[in-house]
N, C-alpha and C positions, 0 to 999 in steps of 0.2 A: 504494500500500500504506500503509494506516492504522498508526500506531506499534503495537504489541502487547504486552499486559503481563500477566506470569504472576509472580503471587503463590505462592511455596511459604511457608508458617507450621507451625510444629512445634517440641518441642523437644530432638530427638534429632538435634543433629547429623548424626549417621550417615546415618541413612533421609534425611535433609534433602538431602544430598549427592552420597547413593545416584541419590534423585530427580532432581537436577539432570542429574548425567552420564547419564544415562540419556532425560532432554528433550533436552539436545544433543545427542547422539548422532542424536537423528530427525531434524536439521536438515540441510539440505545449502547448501552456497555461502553460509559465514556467515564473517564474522570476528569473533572474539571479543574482548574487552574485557572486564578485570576489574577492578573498583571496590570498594574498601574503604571505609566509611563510619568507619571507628575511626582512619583515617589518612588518606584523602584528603577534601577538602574538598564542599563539598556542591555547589561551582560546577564540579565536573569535571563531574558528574551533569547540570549545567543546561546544559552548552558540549555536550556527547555528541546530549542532547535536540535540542538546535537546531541543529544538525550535519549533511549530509547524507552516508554514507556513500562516504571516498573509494574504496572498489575493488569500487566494484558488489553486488550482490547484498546483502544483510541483514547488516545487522551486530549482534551482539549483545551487552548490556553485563549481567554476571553483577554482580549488586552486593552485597556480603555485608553485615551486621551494620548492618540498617538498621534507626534505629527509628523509629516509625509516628508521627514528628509533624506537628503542620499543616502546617510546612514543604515537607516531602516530599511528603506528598497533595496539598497545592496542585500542588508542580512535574509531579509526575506526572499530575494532572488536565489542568494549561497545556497538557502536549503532546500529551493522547490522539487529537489528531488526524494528528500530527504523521507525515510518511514516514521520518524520520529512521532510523531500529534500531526491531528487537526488545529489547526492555527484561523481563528475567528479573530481579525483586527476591526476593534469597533473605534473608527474616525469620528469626530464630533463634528469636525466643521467641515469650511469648502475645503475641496483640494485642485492642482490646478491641471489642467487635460494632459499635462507630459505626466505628472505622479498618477493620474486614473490609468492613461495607457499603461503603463508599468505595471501595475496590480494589476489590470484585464488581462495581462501574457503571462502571469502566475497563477493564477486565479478567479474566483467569481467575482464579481463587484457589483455590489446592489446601492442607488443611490435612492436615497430615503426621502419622500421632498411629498410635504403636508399638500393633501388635494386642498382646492377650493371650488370645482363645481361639484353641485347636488348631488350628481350620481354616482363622482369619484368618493365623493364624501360615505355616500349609504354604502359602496362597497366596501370602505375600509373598514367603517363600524363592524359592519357585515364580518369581516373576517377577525377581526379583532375578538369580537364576542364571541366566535365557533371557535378558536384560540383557548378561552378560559373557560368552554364547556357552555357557554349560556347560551340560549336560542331563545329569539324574540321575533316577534311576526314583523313585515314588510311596512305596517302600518307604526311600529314600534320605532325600529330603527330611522323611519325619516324624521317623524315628531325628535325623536335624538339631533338628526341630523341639523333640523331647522332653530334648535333651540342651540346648539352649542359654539354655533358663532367660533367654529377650530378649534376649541378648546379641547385637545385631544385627551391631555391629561385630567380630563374631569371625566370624559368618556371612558377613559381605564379606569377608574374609580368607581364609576357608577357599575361597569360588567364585575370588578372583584366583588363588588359588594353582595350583585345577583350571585357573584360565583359562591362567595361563603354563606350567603344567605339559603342557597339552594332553591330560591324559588323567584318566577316571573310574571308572577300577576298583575292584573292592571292595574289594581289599587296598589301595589309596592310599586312599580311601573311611574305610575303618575306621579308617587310620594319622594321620589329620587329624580325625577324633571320639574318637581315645584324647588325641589329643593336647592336648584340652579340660580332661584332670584331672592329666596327664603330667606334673610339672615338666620343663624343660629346660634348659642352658646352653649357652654361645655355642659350646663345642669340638661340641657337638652338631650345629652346621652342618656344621665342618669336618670332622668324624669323617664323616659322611652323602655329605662330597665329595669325600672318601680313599674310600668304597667303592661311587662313581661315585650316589648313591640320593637323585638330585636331589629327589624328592617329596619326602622325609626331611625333607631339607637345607631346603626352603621353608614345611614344617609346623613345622619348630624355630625359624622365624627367627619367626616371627609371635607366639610365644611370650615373647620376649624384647626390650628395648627394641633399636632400632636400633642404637644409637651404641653403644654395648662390643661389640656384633656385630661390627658391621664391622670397631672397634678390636683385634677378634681373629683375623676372615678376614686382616687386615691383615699381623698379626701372623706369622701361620700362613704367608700367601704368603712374606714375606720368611725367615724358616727354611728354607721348600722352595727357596727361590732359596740361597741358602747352602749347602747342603747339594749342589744340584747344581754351582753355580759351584765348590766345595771339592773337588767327586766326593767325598764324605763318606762313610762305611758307616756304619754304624750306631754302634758305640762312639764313633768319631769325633765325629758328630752330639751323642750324649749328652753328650761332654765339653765341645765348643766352644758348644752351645744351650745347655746348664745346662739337661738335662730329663732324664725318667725314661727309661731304657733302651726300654722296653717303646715310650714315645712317637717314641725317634727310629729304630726300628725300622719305626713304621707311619710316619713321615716320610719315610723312606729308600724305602719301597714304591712312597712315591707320588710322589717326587722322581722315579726312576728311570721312570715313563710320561711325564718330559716332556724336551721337548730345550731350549736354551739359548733359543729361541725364542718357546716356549710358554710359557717364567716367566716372560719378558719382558709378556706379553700378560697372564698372569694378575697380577701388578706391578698393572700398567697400570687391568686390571678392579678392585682389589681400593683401588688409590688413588679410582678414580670412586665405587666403593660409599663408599668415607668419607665423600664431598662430599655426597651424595646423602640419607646417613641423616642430615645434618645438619639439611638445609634444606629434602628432599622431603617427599613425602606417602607414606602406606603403599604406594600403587602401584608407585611411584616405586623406590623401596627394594628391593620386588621384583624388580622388572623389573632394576636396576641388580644384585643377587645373582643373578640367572636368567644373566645377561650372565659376572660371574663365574663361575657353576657351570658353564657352556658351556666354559670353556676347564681348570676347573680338574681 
């Protein structure tokens, strides 16, 4: 097996990344490697190259924020023969038509560039969303189309959310395209997971930066733990939280579904979401709230 090199160039991140996971995904019996070119040195790139994969099968090295100097194109031409890995170089920005030629005679080269008419638009959704397992009817996807004004990264947002949510109905449908003009705040998750409406709860967080989110599910779990470790009622609550009556009321509701157990667990979920909106990625964050909303 001859090295293999797939060029993605674009400059929307998003769809850039979109594209990646979405090549991987087609691979099977591969190990991954990921290379940063803004932090790691160019000779990790050259050891990788002349490297043969130690556990079999294809190994593949995702390499971000390269840029297209002779250096590189050299190194990458040195090895095109090479069995070492599949070598995935992901460009962020322009490149200029002597560096494209150069990678098309090694290589695949896919240039990444955001549609803007209607049609090109519904197919990308279109593909994007068969991508993350979610299927939504023709009538779905253009109301998408026509509301998102390019916004690709709110359309990857909106399909993770179906994707964890596991479901496409019109009312969660609607509740995730209202949620485009909606403002929101971070009690908005919690309030969504006091009255169990996990969609809700996943549509308000994508809304709002990660990190005061979590700093408030956070929050929110240790009250309900208080509340039940106190056996607290509602006055009670209000007095020892310092909060509105009215809030330690719908506290108390939700205090009282869980046993000493399950605020342990939610604790527990509500510490990982912290770590997670720190240092993960959108997915990541999701999936880490999804975990929390499971128990809470």
């Amino acid at each position: 097996m001859t090295l293999r090199t797939t060029t993605l160039a674009g400059s929307d991140p998003v769809l850039l990344s979109w594209r990646l996971d979405d090549l991987l995904s087609s691979m099977t019996d591969v190990t991954i490697e990921r290379i940063d070119l803004d932090t790691d040195p160019l000779s990790r790139l050259s050891d990788l190259l002349g490297a043969p994969s130690l556990f079999g099968g294809v190994r593949t090295a995702v390499v971000n924020h390269v840029t297209a100097t002779n250096g590189v194109l050299e190194l990458l031409e040195r090895y095109a023969d090479s069995s070492a890995a599949t070598v995935i170089v992901l460009f962020t920005g322009t490149l200029s038509a002597k560096a494209q030629g150069r990678l098309e005679a090694i290589g695949s080269f896919e240039k990444i560039v955001a549609p803007t008419k209607t049609p090109e638009v519904v197919a990308l959704l279109t593909q994007m969303a068969r991508s993350l397992n979610v299927t939504l009817t023709a009538s779905q996807v253009n109301d998408l189309a026509q509301r998102l004004d390019g916004d690709f990264a709110r359309a990857h947002s909106i399909f993770t959310q179906l994707a964890l949510a596991g479901t496409t109905t019109p009312e969660h449908f609607e509740a995730l395209l209202g949620s485009l003009t909606t403002p929101v705040a971070p009690w908005d998750v919690t309030d969504a997971a006091a009255n169990r409406d996990i969609p809700a709860a996943l549509a308000a967080a994508t809304q709002i930066d990660a990190v005061p989110m979590a700093v408030w599910v956070g929050a929110e779990s240790l009250r309900l733990a208080r509340i039940k470790e106190g056996n607290l009622d509602a006055a009670s609550a209000a007095k020892v939280l310092k909060i509105q009556p009215f809030r330690a009321q719908k506290l108390v509701r939700w205090a009282n579904r869980h046993s000493a157990h399950s605020v342990r667990a939610l604790i527990d979920a509500a510490a990982n979401l912290d770590v997670v909106a720190k240092t993960g990625t959108e997915a990541e964050v999701l999936s880490a709230l999804a975990a929390w909303l499971k128990v809470a």
